[in-house]
C-alpha positions in Angstrom: 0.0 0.0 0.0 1.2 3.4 -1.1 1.7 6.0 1.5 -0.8 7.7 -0.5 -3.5 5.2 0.1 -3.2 5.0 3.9 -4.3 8.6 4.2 -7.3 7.8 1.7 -8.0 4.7 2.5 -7.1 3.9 6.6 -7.8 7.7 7.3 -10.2 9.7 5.3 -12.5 6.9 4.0 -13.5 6.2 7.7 -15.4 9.6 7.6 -14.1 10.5 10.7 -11.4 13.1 9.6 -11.9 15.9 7.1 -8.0 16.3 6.4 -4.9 13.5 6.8 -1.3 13.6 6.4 1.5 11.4 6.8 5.1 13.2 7.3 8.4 11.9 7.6 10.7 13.0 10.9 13.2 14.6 8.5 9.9 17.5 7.7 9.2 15.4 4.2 5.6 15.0 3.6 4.6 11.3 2.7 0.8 12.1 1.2 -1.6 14.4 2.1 -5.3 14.5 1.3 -6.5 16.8 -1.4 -6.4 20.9 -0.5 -4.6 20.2 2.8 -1.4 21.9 2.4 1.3 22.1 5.0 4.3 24.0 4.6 8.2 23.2 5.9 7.3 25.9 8.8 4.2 24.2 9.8 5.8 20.7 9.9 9.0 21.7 11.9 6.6 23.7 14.4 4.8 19.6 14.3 8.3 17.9 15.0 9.9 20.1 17.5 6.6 20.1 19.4 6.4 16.7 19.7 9.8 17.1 21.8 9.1 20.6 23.7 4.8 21.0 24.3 5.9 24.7 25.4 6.7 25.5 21.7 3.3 24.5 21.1 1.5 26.1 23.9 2.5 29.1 23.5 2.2 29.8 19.9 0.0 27.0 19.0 0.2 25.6 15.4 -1.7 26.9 11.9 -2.4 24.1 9.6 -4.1 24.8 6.0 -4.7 28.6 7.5 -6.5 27.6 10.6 -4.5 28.4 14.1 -5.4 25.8 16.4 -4.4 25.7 20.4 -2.7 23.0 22.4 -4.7 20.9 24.4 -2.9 18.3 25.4 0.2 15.4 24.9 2.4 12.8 25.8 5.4 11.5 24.1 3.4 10.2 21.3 0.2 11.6 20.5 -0.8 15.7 20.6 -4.4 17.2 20.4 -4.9 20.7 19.5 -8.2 22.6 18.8 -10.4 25.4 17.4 -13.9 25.8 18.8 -15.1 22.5 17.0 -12.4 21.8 14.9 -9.2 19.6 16.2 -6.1 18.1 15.1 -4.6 14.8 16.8 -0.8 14.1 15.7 0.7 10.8 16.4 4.2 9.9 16.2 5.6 6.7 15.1 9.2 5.5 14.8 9.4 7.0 11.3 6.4 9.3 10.6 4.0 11.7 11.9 -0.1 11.6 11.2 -1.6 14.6 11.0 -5.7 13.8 11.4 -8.0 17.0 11.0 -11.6 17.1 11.9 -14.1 19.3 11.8 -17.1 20.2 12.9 -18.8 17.2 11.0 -16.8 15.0 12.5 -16.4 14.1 16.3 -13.1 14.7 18.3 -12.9 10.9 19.8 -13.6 8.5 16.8 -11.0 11.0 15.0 -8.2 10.3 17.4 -8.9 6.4 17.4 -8.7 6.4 13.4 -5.0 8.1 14.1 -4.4 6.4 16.6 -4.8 2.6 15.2 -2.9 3.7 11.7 -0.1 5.0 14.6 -0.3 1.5 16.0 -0.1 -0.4 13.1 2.9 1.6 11.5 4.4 1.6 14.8 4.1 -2.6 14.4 5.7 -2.8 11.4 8.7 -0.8 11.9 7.4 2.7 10.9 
């Protein structure tokens, strides 16, 4: 399976993200769903976060044009939000998913769809 079709297929198809992307820890990006752009600022801002939440609190992170405010982390997995709309980034070994949702969707079946591709990437070496 193509990098490509993980973010259609494992992520978007389940309906319970709007936007998906899979980057690598060198600030490469995999694939990304259609319209949901993220530039080489963004996705450093993603990676050093992951290490240092304070980066992230206090400046929180714009993705696609929407500023969205820390939540909360652990060494793995960080959740940030606007009004309705969230964003839950998990870390593997390799990569980082970037899972969107919107107001459509609902925050907790979102962060279980990134959560189990995490898992599974995690399990195969990724």
């Amino acid at each position: 399976m193509s990098w490509q079709e993980y973010v259609d297929v494992q992520l978007l198809s389940t309906g319970t993200l709007r936007h998906a992307a899979i980057l690598g820890h060198a600030g490469d990006v995999w694939a990304t769903s259609n319209g949901f752009n993220i530039d080489q600022a963004e996705i450093a801002k993603i990676i050093k976060g992951h290490d240092d939440f304070s980066i992230l609190q206090t400046g929180g992170l714009t993705l696609n044009g929407m500023k969205y405010t820390f939540i909360r982390g652990d060494d793995k997995t960080l959740y940030m939000k606007k009004l309705t709309n969230g964003v839950f980034l998990r870390k593997t070994q390799q990569a980082i998913i970037v899972g969107v949702h919107d107001d459509q969707q609902v925050p907790e079946p979102a962060a279980l769809t990134v959560a189990k591709l995490g898992d599974y990437l995690e399990s195969v070496g990724y």
